[in-house]
C-alpha positions as CSV (number, residue, x, y, z in Angstrom):
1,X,-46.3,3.8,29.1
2,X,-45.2,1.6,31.4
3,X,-41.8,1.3,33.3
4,X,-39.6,-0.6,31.3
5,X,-40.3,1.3,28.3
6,X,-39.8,4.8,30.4
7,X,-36.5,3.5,31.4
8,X,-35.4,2.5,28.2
9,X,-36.1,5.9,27.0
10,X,-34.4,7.6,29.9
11,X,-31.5,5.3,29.9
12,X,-29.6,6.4,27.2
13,X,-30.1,9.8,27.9
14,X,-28.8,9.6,31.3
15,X,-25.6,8.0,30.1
16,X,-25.0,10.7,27.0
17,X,-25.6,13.1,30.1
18,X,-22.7,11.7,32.0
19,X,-20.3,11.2,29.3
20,X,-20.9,15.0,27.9
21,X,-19.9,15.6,32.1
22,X,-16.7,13.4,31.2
23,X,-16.0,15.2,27.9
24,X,-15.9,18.9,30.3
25,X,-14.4,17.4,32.8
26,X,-11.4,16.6,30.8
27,X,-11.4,18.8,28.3
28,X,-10.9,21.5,31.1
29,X,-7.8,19.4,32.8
30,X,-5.9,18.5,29.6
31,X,-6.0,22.5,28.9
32,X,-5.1,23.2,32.3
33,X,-2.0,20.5,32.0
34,X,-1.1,21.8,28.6
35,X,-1.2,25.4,30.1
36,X,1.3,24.1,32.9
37,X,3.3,21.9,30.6
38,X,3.9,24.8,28.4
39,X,5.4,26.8,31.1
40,X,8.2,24.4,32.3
41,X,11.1,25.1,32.1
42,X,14.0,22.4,30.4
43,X,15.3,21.0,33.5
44,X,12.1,20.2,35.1
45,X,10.6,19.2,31.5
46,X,13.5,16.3,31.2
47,X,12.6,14.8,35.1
48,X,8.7,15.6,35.9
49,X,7.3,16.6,32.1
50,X,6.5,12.3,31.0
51,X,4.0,12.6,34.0
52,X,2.3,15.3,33.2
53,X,2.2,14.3,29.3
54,X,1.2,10.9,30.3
55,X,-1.8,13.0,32.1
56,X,-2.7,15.2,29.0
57,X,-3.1,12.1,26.3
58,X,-5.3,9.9,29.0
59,X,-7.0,12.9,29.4
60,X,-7.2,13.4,25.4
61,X,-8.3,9.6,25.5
62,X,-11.0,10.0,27.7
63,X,-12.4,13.0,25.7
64,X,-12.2,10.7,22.4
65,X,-13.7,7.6,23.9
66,X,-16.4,9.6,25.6
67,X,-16.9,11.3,22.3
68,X,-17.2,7.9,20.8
69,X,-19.6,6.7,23.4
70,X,-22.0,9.8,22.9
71,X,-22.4,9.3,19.1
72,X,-22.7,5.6,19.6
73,X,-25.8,6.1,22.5
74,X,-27.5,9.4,20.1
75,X,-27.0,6.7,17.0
76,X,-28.9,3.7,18.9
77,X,-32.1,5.8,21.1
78,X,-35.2,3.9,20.6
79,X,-37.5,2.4,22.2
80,X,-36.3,-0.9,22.6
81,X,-33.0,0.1,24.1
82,X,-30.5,-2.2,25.4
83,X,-27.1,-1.9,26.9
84,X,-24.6,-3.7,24.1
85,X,-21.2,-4.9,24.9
86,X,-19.4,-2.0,23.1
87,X,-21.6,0.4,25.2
88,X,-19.6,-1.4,28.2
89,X,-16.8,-1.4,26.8
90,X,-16.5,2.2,26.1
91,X,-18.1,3.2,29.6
92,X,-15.0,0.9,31.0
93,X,-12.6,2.9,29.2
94,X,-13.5,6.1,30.2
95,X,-12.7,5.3,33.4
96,X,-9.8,3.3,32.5
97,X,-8.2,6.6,30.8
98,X,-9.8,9.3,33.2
99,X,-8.1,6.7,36.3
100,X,-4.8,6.9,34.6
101,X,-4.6,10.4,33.7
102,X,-5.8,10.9,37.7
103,X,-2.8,8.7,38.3
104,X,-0.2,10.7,36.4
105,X,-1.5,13.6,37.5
106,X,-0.8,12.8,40.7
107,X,2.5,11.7,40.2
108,X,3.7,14.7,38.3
109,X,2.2,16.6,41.5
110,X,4.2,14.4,43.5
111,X,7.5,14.7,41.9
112,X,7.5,18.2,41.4
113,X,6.5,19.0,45.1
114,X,8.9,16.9,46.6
């Protein structure tokens, strides 16, 4: 077996790898944000709680597309694997969502420490 076919093999292992990492990764902070969102109280749920909601659907997102992405790379494994466009795509988004959700996190942190 040479290289190219070794790689192509390993390839989209790697990347159903990563994106089950993704799937615990943020599976773990939208519970933790629900957990915290469930806890506030009304005032601070009317001025702080769109961050951290905003921060528990990208999170949701992330786990979907990553879900997605998984099926899509276990559906496709052969030995002539190639990266498609939708595989890029979905990569892309992950990020996209996990970045946002990041983002609001970091606002609602923010706002409710200062």
């Amino acid at each position: 077996m040479n290289l190219h076919d070794k790689l192509n093999k390993e390839i989209p292992k790697e990347l159903i790898s990563w994106s089950k990492w993704v799937v615990a990764i943020n599976f773990s902070a939208a519970t933790g944000c629900i957990i915290v969102f469930k806890d506030l109280d009304a005032a601070k749920l009317a001025s702080i709680g769109q961050f951290l909601f905003g921060a528990i659907v990208f999170f949701v997102l992330t786990v979907f597309t990553a879900i997605i992405f998984n099926l899509l790379l276990a559906m496709e494994i052969k030995d002539s694997f190639s990266l498609k466009k939708s595989h890029i795509i979905l990569a892309g988004l992950q990020i996209f969502f996990f970045s946002a959700a990041l983002i609001f996190l970091c606002l609602w942190v923010f706002w409710k420490y200062n």
